[in-house]
N, C-alpha and C positions, 0 to 999 in steps of 0.2 A: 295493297299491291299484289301481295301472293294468293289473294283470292281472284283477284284477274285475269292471273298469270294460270291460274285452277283452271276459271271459269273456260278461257280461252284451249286451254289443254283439252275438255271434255268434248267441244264441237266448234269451235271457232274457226276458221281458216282468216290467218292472219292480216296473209298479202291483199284477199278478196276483199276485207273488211276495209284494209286501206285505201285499196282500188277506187271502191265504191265509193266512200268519205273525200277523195281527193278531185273526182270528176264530180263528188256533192256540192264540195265546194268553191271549184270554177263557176259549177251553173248560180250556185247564189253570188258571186261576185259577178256577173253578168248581169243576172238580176236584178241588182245594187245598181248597172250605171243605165241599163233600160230604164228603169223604174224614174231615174236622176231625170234622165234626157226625154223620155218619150211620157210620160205621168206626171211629174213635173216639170217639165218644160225648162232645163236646165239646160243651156247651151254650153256641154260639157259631152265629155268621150264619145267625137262626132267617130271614132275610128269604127263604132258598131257599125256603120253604113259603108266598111270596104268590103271591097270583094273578098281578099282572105279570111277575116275574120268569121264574116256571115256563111263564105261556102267553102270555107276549109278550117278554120278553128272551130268553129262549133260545132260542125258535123263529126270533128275526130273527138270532141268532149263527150258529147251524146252515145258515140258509137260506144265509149270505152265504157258506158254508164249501162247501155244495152248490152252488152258481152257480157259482163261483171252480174248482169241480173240473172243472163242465159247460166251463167257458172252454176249459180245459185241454186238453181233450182235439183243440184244432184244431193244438195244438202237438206232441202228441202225435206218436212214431214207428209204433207198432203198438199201438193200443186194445185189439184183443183181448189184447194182452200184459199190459197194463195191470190190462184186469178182469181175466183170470185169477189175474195175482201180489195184488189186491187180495182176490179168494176164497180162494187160497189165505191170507192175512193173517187172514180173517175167521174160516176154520176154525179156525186153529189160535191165533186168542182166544179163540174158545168152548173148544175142548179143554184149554185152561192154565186157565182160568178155572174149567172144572167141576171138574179135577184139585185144584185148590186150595179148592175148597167141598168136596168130598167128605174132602181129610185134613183142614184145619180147620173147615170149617164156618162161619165167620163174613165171608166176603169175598163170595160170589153168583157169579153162572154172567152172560157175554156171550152171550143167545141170538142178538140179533140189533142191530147198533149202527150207526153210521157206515160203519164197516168196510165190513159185507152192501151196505148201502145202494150207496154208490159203485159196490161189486162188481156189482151187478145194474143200476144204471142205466147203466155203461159198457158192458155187454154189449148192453145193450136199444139204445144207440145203434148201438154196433156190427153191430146186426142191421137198423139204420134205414138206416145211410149203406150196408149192402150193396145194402137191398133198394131206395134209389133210384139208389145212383152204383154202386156194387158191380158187379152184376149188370149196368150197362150199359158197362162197360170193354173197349177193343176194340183193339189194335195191334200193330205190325207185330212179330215176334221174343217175341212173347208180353209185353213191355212196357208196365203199365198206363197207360193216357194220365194217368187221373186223376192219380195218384201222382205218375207224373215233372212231369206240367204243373204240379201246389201246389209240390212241392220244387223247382223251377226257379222259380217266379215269385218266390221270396223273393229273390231272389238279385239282384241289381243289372245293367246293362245287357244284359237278356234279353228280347228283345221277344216279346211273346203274345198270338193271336187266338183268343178266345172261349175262352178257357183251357187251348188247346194250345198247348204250346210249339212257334215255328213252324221257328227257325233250328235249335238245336240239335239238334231231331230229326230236320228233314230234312237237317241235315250229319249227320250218323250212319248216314242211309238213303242217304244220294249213293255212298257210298262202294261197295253190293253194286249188284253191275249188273241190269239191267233192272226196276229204280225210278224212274219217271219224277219229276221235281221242276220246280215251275214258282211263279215268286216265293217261295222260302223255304218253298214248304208241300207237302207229298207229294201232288199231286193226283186223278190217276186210281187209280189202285191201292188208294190206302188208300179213297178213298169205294168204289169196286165193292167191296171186302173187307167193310165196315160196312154195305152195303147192303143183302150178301147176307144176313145175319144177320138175322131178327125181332126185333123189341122193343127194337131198338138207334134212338134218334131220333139221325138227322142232316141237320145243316144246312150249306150250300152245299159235302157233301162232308166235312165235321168235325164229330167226335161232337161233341152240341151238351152239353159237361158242365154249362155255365152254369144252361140252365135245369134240367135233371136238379135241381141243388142249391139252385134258389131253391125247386123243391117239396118238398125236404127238410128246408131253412129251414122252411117255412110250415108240415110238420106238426109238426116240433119244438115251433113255438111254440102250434103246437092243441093237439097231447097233451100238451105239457107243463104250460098251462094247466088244463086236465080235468084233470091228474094231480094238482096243485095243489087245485082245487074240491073232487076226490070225497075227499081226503086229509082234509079240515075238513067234509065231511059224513058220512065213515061213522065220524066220533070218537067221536059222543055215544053211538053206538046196540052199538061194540063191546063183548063182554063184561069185567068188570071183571080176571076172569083167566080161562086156560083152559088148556089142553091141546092144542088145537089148533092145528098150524106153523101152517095160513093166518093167523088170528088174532092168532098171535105175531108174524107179518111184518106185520101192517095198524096192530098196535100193542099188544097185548091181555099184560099179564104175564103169566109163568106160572104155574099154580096151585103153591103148595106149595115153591115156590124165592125167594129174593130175588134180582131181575132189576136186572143192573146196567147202568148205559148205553142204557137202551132207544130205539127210535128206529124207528119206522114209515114203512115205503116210500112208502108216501104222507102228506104233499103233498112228500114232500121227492126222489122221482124225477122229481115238475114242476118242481122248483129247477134239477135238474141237467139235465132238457132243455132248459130256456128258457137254463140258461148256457151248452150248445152253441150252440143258435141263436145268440146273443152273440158266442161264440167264433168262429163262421163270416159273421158280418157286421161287426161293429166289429173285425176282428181278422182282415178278409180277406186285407188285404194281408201278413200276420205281422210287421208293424212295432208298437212297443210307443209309448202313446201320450205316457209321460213320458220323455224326454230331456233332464233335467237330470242331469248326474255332479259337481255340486258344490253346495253350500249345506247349512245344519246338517238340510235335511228329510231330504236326499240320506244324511249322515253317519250322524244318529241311526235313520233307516230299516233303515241295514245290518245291523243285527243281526235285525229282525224280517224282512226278507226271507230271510235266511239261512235263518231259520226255515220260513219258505213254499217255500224250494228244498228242502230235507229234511223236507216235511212228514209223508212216511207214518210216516218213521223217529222222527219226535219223538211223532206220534201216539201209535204202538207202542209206546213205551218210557216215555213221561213219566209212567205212573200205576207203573208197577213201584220208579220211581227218586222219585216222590212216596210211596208208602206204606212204601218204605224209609227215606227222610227223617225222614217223620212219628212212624215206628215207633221210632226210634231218640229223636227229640226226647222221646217218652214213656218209653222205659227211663232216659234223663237226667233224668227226674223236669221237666221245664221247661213239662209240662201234664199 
């Protein structure tokens, strides 16, 4: 237990990890009576086919699983690493999935689900935070400011102005000669280095990262917004099925297949911008906001946060190891 209580201390964010584990596990109990009703053919929890359920319970389950992801990513060590191992995840649901409708026939194809979704809105940030902090990162020995000054600021008696770290860099740079250092901060050298550079903003002499990311904040939370709006406006008007990938990425089944897990990039790529935004303001400091490690919330939690620390992995596997369940409860004759 005190190694948990460790582990969790070191990087864990508590409330997120429960977040995540608690909207993980709505969707597998949703899962459990799809799978019942619609793959088994169990005339049982017709209520999946109300209207609340299908366009207002699920959509605020998914939202809170998309947000929870956007959070994530401020905790994140390499995002692009991230999308990419979540694309590659996505590929190769749709490939098992087709392989298995094509020998049986009765399971459907993952054209495009949660999976994609994450996959594509991690990358879109990752293309967001380059093209404002990214692209403006400037330091001495080829050493990102941005990067070392976040990964330093968590860390406890390190003092930091305007989001460079001031001590430990310039003790790093004291050391090679002819580096001038004046109060703890590299002064002439590094601003003439950053000056010389276009498109590089700096202030009193230090890349000014601060506001770099409060413009990055702010379009998060614009495009994520519009991403959201135009997500519940182009619904009505897409077709019922199609052929066409754009279509199938906006939401549209596809003709002639049963489409499992479906799930359209919009409004749910404005879920996971706006929980960046989140991520990077409530969550500046990487301090997690719940700090209790005792009481029955703290105890009974532990298993659904567990869940929310291995969420891709429970994602991935929970329906393979539910239709094996199921499948066998019906060769036992018990439905």
């Amino acid at each position: 237990m005190e190694k948990e209580h460790a582990k969790e201390k070191r990087g864990r964010i508590p409330e997120i990890d429960f977040l995540r584990g608690f909207a993980l596990l709505l969707m597998i109990w949703h899962h459990t009576m799809y799978d019942i009703r619609y793959i088994f053919h169990i005339d049982a929890f017709a209520f999946q086919d109300s209207y609340w359920f299908y366009r207002i319970g699920r959509p605020i389950v998914l939202a809170l699983f998309l947000l929870v992801s956007g959070i994530s990513t401020r905790f994140s060590g390499n995002n692009l690493k991230r999308g990419l191992r979540m694309f590659l995840f996505a590929v190769i649901a749709t490939v098992l999935t087709a392989i298995v409708e094509v020998i049986t026939g009765w399971l459907g194809v993952i054209f495009f689900n949660v999976f994609h979704v994450i996959a594509l809105s991690t990358l879109c940030y990752v293309l967001i935070e380059h093209l404002f902090i990214g692209r403006h990162r400037a330091s001495p020995d080829n050493t990102p400011d941005v990067e070392l000054s976040e990964r330093l600021e968590r860390k406890p008696d390190r003092s930091v102005m305007n989001g460079i770290l001031d001590v430990e860099l310039s003790e790093r740079l004291e050391h090679k000669p002819g580096r001038p250092v004046m109060n703890g901060i590299l002064d002439v050298e590094l601003s003439e280095r950053l000056e010389r550079k276009p498109g590089r903003p700096v202030m009193n002499g230090i890349l000014d990262v601060e506001r770099q990311k409060a413009k990055m904040i702010g379009f998060l939370i614009g495009f994520g917004a519009f991403a959201v709006a135009i997500g519940y406006v182009i619904a009505p008007i897409l077709p019922n099925v199609t052929r066409n990938p754009l279509f199938v990425i906006l939401g549209s089944p596809v003709a002639g297949v049963q489409t499992l897990d479906q799930l359209p990039l919009f409004p749910y790529l404005g879920y996971y911008l706006l929980g960046c935004a989140i991520g990077q303001t409530l969550y500046a400091s990487g301090e997690p906001f719940w700090k209790g490690e005792r009481g029955l919330l703290h105890t009974f939690g532990r298993p659904i946060r567990f869940m929310g620390r291995h969420a891709l992995f429970v994602y991935l596997f929970h329906q393979p190891v539910l239709l094996s369940f199921l499948w066998l409860l019906s060769q036992i004759g018990l439905f």
